[in-house]
C-alpha positions, 0 to 999 in steps of 0.5 A: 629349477621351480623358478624355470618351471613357473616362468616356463607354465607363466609364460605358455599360459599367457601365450594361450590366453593372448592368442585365445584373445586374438581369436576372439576379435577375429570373430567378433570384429566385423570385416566390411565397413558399411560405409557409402562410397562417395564418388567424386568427378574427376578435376584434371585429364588425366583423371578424366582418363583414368576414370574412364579406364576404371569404368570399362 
């Protein structure tokens, strides 16, 4: 019964800790990447056609 008992507090400790974890990275990580959009000319028709959809 002490064996269940350790495994069950081991197990609940790591769980809080992982996720603890996780929360951490989701705060410090950051959500937009600051990357330049290159825009590149469309090459066929039907990406001439789509390119002119995107901009209405």
């Amino acid at each position: 019964m002490k064996d269940f008992k350790l495994k069950l507090i081991l197990s609940a400790l790591s769980a809080i800790i992982f996720s603890f974890i996780f929360i951490l990275l989701a705060f410090s990580l950051p959500i937009h990447k600051n990357e330049a959009m290159t825009q590149t000319k469309p090459k066929g028709k039907l990406e001439q056609i789509s390119h002119s959809l995107k901009n209405k």
